[in-house]
N, C-alpha and C positions, 0 to 999 in steps of 0.2 A: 807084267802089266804095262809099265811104259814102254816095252817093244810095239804093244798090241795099238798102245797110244799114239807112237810112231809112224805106225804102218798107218794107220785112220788118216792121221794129219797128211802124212804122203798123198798116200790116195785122193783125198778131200783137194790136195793142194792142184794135184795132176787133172782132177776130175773141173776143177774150175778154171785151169788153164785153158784146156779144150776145150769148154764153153765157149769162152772169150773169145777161142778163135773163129767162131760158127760163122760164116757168111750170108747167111740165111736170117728175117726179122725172126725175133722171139713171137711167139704165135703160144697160143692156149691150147692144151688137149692133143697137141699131137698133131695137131691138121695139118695135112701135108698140100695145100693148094701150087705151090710150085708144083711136084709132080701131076697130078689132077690135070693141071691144065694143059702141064706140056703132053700129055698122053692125048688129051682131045685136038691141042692146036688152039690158035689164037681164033676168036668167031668175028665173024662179019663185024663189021661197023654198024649195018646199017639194019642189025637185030635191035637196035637201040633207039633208032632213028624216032624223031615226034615231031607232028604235025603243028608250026605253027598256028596254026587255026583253034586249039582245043580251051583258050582264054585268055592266052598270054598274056601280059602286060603290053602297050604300047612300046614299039621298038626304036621309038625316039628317044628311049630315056636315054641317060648319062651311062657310063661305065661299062658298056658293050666287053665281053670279051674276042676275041678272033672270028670266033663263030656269026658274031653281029646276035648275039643274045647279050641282054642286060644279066648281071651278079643276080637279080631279084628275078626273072624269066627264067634264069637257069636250074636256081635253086629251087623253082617252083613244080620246073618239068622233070630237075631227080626227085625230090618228096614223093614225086608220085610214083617211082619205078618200086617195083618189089620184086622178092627174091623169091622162088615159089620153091619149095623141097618136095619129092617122094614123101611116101608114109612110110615113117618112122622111123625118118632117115635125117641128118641132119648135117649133111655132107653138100656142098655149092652146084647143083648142077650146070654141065657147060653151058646151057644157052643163057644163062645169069650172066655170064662172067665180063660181059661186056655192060651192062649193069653196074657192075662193082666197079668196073676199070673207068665209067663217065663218073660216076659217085665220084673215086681215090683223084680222078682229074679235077674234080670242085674243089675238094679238098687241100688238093696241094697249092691251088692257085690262089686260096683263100687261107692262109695259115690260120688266122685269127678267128677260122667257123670250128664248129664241134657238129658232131653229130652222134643222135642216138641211134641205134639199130637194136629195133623192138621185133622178139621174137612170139611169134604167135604157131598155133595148134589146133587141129579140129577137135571133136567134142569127145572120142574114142580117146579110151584110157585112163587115170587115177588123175584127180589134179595135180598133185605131186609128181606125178610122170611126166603131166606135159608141161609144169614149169620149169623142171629138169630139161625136156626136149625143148622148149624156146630157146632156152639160156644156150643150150649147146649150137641152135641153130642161129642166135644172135650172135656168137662166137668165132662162128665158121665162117660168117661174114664180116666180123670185125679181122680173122687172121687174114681173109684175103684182101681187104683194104688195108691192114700194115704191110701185106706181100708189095703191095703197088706204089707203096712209100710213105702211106698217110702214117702221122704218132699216136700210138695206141692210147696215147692218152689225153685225145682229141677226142677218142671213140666210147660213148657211153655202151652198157648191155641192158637191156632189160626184156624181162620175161614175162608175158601175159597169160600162158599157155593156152586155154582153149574160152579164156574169157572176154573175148575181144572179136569174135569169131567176123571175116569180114562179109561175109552172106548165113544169114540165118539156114538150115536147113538139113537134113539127115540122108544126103545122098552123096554118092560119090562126085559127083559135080560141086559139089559144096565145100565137100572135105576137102579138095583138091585146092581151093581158094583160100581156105583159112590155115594150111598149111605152110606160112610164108615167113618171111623179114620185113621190116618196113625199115626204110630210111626216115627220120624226122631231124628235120632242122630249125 
């Protein structure tokens, strides 16, 4: 019995050494967003790209970052970006990833913001299923915003699953819209 005890502790000892040495963020569930994205490639810039024109704040204000957006203009044109998933799928699609990468760029330039990433679900399925499937796709998107540098513990999750739906409606067009992540800040 204390061989058995030995070997455990061994083991246990060796298995958290290698942890330690991972080079990679700690990430939930396994999401593998480094691979993901190196298999598709880095996306365009300018899939992100937003029209000053759509309400912006006056661009006199104070605190401009590089871009000559104000902290409060910026923050108001990512709230607005969302992350849209496949059904029944809860995995980052590439053309997001540029999305996440202007998000984790707010974030890091902004130590002292949080942000929630609220996962939502069309109306197919148990509610139990899709609070489960939010939570995993609020997830997928918190791993790839710590892949990009932000601290997980800036990152809140929460799950609406299919009670938040962002277009009312029972079509495939619909479903496809309420299938997303939301950034709030």
């Amino acid at each position: 019995m204390v061989q058995n005890l030995v070997k455990y502790f061994a083991v246990a000892a060796i298995g958290s050494a290698l942890i330690g040495c991972s080079a990679t963020p700690e990430i939930e569930d396994g999401y593998k967003y480094e691979e993901q994205k190196q298999a598709v490639g880095d996306v365009s810039p300018a899939v992100a790209k937003v029209s000053m024109n759509d309400g912006a704040a006056d661009l006199n204000g104070a605190n401009k970052n590089s871009d000559g957006l104000s902290n409060e203009q910026l923050k108001a044109m990512l709230s607005g970006k969302v992350v849209y998933f496949d059904y029944d799928r809860s995995d980052v699609r590439a053309e997001f990833y540029e999305v996440i990468k202007l998000n984790a760029q707010y974030l890091n330039k902004n130590p002292s913001m949080n942000v929630t990433v609220a996962g939502h679900c069309d109306e197919r399925g148990s509610r139990e299923y899709n609070l489960a499937l939010g939570e995993r796709r609020a997830i997928s998107v918190k791993n790839a915003l710590v892949f990009e540098g932000v601290s997980a513990s800036r990152i809140n999750v929460v799950s609406f699953g299919e009670d938040m739906p962002a277009i009312e409606g029972h079509t495939d067009s619909a479903w496809a819209k309420n299938r997303r992540a939301e950034f709030n800040y």
